[in-house]
C-alpha positions in Angstrom: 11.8 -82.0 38.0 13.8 -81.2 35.1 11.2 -82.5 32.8 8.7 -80.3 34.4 10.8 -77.0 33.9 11.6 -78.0 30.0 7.6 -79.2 29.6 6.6 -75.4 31.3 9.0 -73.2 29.2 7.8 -74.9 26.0 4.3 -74.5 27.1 5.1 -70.8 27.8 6.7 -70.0 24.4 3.9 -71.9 22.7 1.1 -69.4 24.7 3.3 -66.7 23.9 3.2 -67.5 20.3 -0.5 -68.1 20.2 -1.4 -64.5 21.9 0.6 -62.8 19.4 -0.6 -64.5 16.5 -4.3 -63.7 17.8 -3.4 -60.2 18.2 -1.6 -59.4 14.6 -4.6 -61.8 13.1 -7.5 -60.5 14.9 -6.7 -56.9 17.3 -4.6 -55.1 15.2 -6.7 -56.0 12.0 -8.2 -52.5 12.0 -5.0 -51.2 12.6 -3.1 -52.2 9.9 -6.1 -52.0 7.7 -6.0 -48.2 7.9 -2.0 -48.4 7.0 -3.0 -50.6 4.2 -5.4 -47.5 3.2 -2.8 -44.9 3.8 -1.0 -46.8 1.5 -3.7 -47.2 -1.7 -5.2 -43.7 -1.1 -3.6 -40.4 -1.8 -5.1 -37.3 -1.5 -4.0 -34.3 -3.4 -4.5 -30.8 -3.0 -6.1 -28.8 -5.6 -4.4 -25.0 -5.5 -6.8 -22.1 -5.9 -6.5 -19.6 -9.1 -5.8 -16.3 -7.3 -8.6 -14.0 -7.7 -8.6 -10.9 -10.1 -8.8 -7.2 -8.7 -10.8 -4.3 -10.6 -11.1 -1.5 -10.7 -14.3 0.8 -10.0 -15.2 0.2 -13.8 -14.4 -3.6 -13.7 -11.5 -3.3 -15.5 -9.1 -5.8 -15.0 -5.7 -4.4 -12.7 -4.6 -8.0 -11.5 -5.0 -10.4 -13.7 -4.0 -13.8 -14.0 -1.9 -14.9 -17.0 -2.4 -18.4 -18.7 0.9 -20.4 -18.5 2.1 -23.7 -17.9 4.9 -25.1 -15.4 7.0 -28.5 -16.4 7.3 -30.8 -13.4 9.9 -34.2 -13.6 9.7 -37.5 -11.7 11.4 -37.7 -8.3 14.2 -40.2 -7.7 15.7 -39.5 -11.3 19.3 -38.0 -9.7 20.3 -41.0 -7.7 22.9 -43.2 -9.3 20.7 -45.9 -11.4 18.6 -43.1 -12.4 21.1 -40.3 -12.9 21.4 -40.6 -16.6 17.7 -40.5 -17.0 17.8 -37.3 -15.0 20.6 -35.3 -17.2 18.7 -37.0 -20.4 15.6 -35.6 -19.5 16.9 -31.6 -18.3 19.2 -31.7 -22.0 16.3 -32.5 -23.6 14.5 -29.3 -22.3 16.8 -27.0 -22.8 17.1 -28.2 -26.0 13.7 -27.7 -26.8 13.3 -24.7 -24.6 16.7 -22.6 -24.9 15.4 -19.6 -22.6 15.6 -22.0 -19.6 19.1 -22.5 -17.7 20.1 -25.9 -16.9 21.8 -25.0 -13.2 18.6 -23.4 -12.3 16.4 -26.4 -12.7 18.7 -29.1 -11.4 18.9 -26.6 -8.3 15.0 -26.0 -8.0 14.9 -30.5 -8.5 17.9 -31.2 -6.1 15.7 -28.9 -3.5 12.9 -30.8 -3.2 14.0 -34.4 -4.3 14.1 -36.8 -1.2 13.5 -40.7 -0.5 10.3 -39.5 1.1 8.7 -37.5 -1.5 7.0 -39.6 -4.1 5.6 -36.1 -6.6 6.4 -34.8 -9.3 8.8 -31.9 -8.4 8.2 -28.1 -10.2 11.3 -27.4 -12.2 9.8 -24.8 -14.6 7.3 -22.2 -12.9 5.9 -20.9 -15.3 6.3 -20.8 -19.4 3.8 -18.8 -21.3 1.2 -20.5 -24.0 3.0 -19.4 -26.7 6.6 -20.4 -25.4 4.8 -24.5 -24.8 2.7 -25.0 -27.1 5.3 -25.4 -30.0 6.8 -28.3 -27.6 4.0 -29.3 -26.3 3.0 -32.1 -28.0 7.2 -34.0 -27.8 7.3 -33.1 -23.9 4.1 -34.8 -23.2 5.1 -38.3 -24.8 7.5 -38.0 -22.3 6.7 -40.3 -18.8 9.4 -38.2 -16.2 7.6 -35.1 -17.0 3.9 -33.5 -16.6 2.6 -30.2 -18.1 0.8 -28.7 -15.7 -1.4 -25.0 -16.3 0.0 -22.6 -14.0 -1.7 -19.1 -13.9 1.0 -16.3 -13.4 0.0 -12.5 -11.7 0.4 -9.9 -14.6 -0.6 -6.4 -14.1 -1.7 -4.6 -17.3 -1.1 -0.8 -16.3 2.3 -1.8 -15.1 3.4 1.1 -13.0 0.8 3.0 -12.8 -0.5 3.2 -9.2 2.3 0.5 -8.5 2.3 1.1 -4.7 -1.4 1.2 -4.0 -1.9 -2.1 -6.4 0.8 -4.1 -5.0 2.3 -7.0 -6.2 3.3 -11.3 -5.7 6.0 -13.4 -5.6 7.6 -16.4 -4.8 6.7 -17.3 -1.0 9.7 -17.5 1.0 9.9 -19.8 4.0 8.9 -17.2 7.0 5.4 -16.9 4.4 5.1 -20.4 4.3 5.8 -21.1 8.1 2.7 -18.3 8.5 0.6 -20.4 5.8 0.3 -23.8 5.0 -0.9 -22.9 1.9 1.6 -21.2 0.5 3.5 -24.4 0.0 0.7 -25.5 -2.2 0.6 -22.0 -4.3 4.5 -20.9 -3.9 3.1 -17.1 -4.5 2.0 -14.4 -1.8 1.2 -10.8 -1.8 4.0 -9.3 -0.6 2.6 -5.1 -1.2 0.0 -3.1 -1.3 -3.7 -4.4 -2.3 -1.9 -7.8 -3.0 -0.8 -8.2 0.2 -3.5 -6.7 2.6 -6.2 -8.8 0.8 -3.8 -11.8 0.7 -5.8 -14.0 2.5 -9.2 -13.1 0.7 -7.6 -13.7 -3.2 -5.7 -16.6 -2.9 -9.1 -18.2 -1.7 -9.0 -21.9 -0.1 -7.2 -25.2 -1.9 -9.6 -28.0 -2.8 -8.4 -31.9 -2.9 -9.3 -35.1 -4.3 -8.8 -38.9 -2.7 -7.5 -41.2 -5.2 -6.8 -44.9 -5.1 -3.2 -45.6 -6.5 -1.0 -48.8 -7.2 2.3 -49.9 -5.5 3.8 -47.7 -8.7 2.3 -44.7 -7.7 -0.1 -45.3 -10.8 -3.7 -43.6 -10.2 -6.3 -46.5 -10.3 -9.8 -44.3 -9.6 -10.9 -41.1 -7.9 -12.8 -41.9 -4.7 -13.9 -38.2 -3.5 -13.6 -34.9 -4.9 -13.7 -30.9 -3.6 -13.2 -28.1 -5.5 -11.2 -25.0 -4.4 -12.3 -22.1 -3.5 -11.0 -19.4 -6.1 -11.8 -16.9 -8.4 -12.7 -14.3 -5.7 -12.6 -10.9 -7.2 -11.5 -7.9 -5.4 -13.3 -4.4 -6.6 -11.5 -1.0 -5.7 -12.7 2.2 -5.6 -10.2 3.4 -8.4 -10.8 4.8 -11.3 -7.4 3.4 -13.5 -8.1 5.8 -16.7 -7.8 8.7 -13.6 -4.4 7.1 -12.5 -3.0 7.1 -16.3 -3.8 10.9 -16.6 -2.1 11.6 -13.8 0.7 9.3 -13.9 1.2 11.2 -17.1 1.3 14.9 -14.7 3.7 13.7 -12.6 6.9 12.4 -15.3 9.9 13.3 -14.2 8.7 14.2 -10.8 8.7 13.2 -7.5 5.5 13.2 -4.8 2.3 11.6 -4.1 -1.4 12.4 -5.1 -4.5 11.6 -3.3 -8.1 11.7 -4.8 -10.8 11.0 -2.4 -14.4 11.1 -2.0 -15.1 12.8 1.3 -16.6 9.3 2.8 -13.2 7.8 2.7 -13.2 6.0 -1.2 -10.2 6.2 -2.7 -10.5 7.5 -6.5 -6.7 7.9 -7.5 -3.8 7.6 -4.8 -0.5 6.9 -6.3 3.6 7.3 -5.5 6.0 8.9 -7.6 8.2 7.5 -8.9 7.0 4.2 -9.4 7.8 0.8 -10.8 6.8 -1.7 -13.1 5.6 -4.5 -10.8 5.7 -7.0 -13.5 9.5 -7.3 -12.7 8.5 -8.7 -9.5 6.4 -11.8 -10.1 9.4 -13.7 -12.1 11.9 -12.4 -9.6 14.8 -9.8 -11.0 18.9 -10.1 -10.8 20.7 -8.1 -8.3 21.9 -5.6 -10.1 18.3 -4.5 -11.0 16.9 -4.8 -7.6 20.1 -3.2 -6.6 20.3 -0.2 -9.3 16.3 0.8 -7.8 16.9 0.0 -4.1 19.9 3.0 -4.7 17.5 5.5 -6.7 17.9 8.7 -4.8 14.2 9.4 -5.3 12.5 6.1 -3.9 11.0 4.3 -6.3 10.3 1.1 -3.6 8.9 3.3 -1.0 5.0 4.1 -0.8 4.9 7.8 -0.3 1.1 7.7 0.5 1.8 6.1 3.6 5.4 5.3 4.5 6.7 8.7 3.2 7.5 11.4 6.1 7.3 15.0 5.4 6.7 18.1 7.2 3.4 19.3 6.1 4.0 23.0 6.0 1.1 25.6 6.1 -1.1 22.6 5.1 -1.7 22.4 9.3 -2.8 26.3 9.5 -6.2 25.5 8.6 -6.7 22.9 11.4 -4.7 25.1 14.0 -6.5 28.5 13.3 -10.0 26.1 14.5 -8.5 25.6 17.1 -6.8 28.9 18.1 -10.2 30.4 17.4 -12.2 27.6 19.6 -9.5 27.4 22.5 -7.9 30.5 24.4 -8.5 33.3 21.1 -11.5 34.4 19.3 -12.0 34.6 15.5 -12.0 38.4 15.9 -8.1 38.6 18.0 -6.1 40.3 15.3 -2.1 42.0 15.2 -0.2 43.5 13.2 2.2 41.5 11.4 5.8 43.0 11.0 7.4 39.7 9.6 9.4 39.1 12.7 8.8 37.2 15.5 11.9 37.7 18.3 12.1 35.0 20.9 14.5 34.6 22.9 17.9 34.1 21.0 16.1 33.6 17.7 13.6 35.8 15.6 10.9 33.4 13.5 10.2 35.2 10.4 6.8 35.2 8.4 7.5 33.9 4.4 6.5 37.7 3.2 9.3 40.1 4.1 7.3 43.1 4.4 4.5 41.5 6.1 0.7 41.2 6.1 -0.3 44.2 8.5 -3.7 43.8 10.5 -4.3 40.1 10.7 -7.0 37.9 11.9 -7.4 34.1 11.5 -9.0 34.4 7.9 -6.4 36.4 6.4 -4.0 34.4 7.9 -5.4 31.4 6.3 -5.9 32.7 3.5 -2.5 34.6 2.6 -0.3 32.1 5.2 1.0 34.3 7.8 3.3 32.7 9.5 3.6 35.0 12.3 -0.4 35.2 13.5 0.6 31.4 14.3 3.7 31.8 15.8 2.2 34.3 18.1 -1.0 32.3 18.5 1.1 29.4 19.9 2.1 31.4 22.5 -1.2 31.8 24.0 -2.7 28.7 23.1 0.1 26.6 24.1 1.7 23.4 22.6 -0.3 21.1 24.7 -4.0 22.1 23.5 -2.4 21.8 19.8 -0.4 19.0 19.8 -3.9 17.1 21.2 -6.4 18.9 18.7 -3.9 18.3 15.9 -4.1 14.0 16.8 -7.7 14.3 17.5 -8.3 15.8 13.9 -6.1 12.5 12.6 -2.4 13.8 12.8 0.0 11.8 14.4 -1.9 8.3 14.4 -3.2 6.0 11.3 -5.8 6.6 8.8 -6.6 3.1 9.1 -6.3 2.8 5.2 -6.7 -0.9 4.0 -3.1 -1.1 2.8 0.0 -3.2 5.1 2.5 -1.2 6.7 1.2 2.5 7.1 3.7 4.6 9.2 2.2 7.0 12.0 4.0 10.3 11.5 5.0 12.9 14.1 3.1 15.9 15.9 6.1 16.9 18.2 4.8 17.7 21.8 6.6 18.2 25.6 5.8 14.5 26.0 6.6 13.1 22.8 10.2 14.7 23.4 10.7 13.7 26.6 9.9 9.9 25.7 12.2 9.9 22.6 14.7 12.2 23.1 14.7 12.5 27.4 15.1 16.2 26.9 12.6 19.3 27.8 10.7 21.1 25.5 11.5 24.9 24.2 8.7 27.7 23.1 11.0 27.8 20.0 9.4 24.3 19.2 6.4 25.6 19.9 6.7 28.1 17.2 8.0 25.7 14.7 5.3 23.7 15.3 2.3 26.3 14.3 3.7 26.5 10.7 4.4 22.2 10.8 7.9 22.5 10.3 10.4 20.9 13.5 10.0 17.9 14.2 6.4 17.5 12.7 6.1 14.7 10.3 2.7 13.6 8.1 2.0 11.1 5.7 0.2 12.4 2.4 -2.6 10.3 2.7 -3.3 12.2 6.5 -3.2 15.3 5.0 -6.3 13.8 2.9 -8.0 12.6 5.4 -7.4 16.0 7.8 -8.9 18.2 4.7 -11.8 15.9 4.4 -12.6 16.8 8.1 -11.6 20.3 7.7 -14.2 19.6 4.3 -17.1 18.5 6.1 -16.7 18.2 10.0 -16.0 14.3 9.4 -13.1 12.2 10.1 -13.6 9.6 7.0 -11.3 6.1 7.7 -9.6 6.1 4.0 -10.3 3.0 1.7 -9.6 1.1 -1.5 -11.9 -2.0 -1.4 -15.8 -1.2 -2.8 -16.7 -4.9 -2.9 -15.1 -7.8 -1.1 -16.4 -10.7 -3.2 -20.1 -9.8 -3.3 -19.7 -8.0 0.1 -20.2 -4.2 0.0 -17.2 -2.3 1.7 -18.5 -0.6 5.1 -17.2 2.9 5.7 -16.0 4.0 9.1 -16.7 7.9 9.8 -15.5 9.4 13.1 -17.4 12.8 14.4 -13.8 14.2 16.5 -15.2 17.8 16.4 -16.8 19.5 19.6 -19.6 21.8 18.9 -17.4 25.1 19.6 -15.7 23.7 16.0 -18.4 22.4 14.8 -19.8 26.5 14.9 -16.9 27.8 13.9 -15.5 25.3 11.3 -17.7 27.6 8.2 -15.1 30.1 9.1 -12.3 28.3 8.5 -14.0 26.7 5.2 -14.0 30.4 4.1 -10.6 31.2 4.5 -10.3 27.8 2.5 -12.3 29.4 0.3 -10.0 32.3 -0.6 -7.2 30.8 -0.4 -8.2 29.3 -4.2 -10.8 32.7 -5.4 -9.7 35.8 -3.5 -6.9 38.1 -5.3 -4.7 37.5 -2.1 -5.1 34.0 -2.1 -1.8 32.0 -2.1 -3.3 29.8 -4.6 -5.8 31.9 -6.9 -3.3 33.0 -9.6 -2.1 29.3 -9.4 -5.5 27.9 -10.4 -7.4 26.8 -13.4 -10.1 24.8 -12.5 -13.4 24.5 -13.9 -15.0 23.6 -10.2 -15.3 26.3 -7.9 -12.5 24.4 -4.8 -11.4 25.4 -1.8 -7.7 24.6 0.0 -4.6 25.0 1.2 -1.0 25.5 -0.2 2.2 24.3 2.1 5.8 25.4 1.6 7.4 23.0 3.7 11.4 23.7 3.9 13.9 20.4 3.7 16.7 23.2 5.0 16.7 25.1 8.0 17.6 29.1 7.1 20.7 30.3 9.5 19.4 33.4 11.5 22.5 35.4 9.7 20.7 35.6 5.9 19.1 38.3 5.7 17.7 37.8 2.2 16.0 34.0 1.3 17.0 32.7 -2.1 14.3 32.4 -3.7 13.1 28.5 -4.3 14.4 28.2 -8.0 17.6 29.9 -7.1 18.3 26.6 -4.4 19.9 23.2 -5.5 17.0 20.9 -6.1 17.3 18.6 -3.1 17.6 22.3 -1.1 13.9 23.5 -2.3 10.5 23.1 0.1 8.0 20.2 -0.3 5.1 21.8 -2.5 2.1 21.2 -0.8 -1.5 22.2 -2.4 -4.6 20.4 -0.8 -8.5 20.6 -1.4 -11.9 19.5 -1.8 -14.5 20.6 -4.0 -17.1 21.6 -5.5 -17.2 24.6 -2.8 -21.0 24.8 -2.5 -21.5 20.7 -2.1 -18.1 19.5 -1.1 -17.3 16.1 -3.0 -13.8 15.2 -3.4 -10.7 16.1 -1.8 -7.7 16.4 -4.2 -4.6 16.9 -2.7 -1.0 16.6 -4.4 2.5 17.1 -2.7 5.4 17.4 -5.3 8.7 17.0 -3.6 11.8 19.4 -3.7 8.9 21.1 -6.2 9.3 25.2 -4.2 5.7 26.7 -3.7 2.5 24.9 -3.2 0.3 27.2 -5.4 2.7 27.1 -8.2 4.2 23.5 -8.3 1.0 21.6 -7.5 -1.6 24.3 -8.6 -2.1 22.8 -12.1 -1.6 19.5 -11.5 -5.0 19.9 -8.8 -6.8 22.0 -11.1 -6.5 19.2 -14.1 -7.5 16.6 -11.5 -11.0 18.5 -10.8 -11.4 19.2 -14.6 -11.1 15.6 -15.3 -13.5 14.2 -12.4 -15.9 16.8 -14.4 -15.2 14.9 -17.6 -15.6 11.5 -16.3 -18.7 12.4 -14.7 -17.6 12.1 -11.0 -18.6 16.0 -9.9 -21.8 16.8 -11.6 -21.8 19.2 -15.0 -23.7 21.5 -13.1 -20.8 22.2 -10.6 -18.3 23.6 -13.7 -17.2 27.5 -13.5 -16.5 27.4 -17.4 -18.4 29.9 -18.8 -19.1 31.8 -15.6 -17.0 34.6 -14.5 -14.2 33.6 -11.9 -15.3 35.1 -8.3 -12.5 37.1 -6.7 -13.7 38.6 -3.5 -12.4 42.1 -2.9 
């Protein structure tokens, strides 16, 4: 019996045996024939160039700058190899004495690991000219490989800063997002840069190669190019940025120039930055010295910048005043004061306009014609005209980030602030001063509609690759303003020609335009003065956003040019030349035809 138990479990163990061999000889062939593979064959992604962006004259705003970055063999830090790795880093700051030793053994000690077997970037980028002199001793070199690496490099370096954008490193939240970024290391992070992102840095290709047990390539089985190269074309015209870039030294504000379908000739934020600064990365105390800059240098005015738009909104409240509960004919007699309840609303001309109806009170800015209109009209019927006509939501612009703004109503209190509304607000509200907050680029977009009955959706992109821009325009007005809207364009009209006009004696333009100045106060005025200073007499940060906005030519609108200078006092004066240079240069560059200029006619002042 014992026999027969000893003879069984040898015959067992021998099966056993015998199964296993079969199945490591014959079932798990395949197996570890595709480990054998995974082994031989490496495949290597290929990281796209990122693609250019032009302007409207294909001329180059984004470029990419021809460089190299120095990469060194993994494995070189740990102990048998750690005098090869100090060797090698000596070496290069020998021969390159810009770079910093602690910075590349960081960048190395980052990415070095058992499991990694590539080269690892230690130097991102080095120019031609900085390589080329060393090029030659690095490359005998077996720890380290020259590799080309484009950098971003914007020529016009500040100029339109915020609309253009810029890239930088990718952090890991960017890379966690996309995959690629690993591969590339830069994003967009602003602007064009960043809301195109996706579109410029284009797709990695790869290649399959067959290497050794020392990692040695042996031959190139497969091959895929990346996709790259694609080039973005805005509707900007850069030489139109520089000359008014030049307008705006020393001063603080934003400028919009816009066709009135929505393209985007000019937009820019002042003051900028060079946004060169950010594609290398900057110290702390840089970053820091800007991030503290009482006038904002980081922030993009155009679309993240708050301000109460003044009188600007009287053109889009006296439609509706005259298309609501009053008729374009309902006059008073303004007296400059306004009592309600405990407080009396003054108009901006002490002794008053006198008889007033909705075109004079465009057209000089009485303040009290809209208090007094509020009354009757009510806050509700504005507050929802105001949105409809593109206040208080987005333009839609194609840059990341834009803020909404404010057009203060009963509801809109109660939901922020759980508190009820006052007719006082109401008031403050018909001359957009309160609580009412716009973006720049919104007051564009409302004078475009106020231009030509359209609400255009605001854009920088013309082509998209090969792909023609598409451009979204939204009819908002019912046919009571559609009627009544030439009346308003009228009053437009003389605000910029008639001898009352707030802007006439402001203006030198060679285009016949029509528009509207805003004097939006920073500082409330304490119901005890009884004489304003005037703006020049206040402490800068004290003085009224100058707000002039516009379109033109009159008879065949075009263009809308609007600029708001901040702290700058009056609309008409502080922004009244810079508007007028802006039309006399779309005349020289050919954008509003020569048969559209005023030059040698008489200037038209209606009586």
């Amino acid at each position: 019996m014992k026999i027969k138990f000893i003879l069984f479990v040898f015959i067992s163990i021998w099966m056993a045996l015998i199964v296993r061999v079969f199945f490591l000889a014959v079932e798990s062939n395949s197996y570890y024939e595709k480990l054998s593979l995974n082994n031989t064959i490496k495949k290597e992604k290929i990281a796209p160039v990122r693609g250019e962006i032009v302007d409207i004259k294909n001329r180059p705003i984004a470029v990419n700058k021809l460089g190299f970055k120095i990469q060194l063999k993994p494995h070189l830090r740990f102990k048998r190899n750690l005098h090869i790795f100090h060797e090698e880093i000596d070496n290069l700051v020998v021969l390159l004495p810009k770079l910093k030793k602690e910075d590349i053994i960081k960048r190395y000690v980052k990415k070095d690991s058992y499991y990694n077997h590539n080269f690892i970037d230690i130097v991102h980028f080095l120019s031609y000219e900085d390589i080329i002199p060393v090029y030659a001793r690095l490359n005998l070199r077996e720890n380290i490989n020259i590799v080309s690496a484009p950098k971003r490099y914007y020529p016009y370096k500040e100029v339109g800063a915020h609309v253009i954008g810029y890239v930088s490193r990718a952090n890991k939240k960017d890379v966690q997002s996309d995959n690629l970024l690993d591969l590339i290391g830069y994003t967009g992070k602003t602007g064009i840069e960043k809301h195109y992102n996706t579109f410029l840095q284009g797709e990695a290709g790869f290649r399959e190669i067959k290497i050794n047990a020392k990692n040695q390539e042996i031959q190139e089985i497969s091959y895929k190019s990346a996709k790259e190269h694609r080039k973005l074309k805005l509707g900007l015209d850069i030489e139109l940025e520089q000359y008014i870039s030049k307008m705006f030294e020393h001063k603080e504000g934003a400028v919009v120039v816009m066709d009135v379908n929505g393209s985007i000739l000019s937009a820019s934020s002042y003051p900028g930055y060079d946004l060169n600064i950010f594609v290398s990365g900057m110290s702390h105390a840089v970053y820091n010295k800007m991030a503290e800059d009482i006038a904002h240098p980081f922030t993009n005015k155009l679309i993240n910048g708050l301000f109460p738009p003044g009188s600007t909104i009287k053109t889009g409240l006296g439609l509706l005043y005259i298309t609501t509960d009053l008729t374009e004919n309902w006059s008073f007699n303004c007296k400059s004061k306004f009592p309600l309840g405990s407080r009396t609303f003054r108009c901006w001309k002490k002794k008053g306009h006198g008889k007033t109806s909705v075109e004079k009170a465009i057209r000089e800015s009485c303040d009290d014609y809209f208090y007094k209109g509020s009354m009757i009209v009510g806050n509700e019927k504005m507050s929802e005209g105001l949105i409809r006509y593109g206040l208080g939501t987005k333009t839609g612009v194609d840059l990341p980030n834009e803020f909404i703004g404010v057009v203060p109503s009963r509801e809109w209190k109660m939901k922020k602030y759980n508190r009820i509304w006052s007719l006082g607000e109401t008031a403050n509200t018909s001359i957009g001063q309160g609580d009412f907050l716009v973006t720049p680029l919104q007051i564009a977009q409302y004078t475009a509609l106020m231009a030509t009955g359209k609400l255009p959706r605001p854009h920088f992109a013309e082509y998209i690759g090969s792909e023609k821009y598409k451009p979204e325009i939204k009819d908002v007005l019912n046919e009571k303003e559609k009627e009544k809207l030439p009346l308003v364009q009228q009053a437009m009209f003389e605000v910029c020609n008639h001898v009352k006009g707030t802007a006439t004696h402001y203006l030198s333009s060679d285009v016949t335009i029509a528009g509207k100045t805003g004097t939006a106060q920073v500082v409330a005025i304490k119901q005890d003065i009884k004489k304003r200073k005037l703006e020049h007499e206040l402490a800068y940060y004290s003085r009224s956003h100058a707000w002039f906005t516009s379109y033109g030519p009159f008879e065949n609108p075009k263009y809308i040019v609007m600029a708001m200078v901040e702290h700058g006092g009056h609309g008409g004066s502080a922004a009244g030349e810079i508007v007028s240079n802006i039309y006399n240069k779309l005349l020289e560059l050919g954008y509003i035809e020569a048969r559209y200029s005023n030059k040698k006619k008489k200037k038209t002042t209606l009586p």
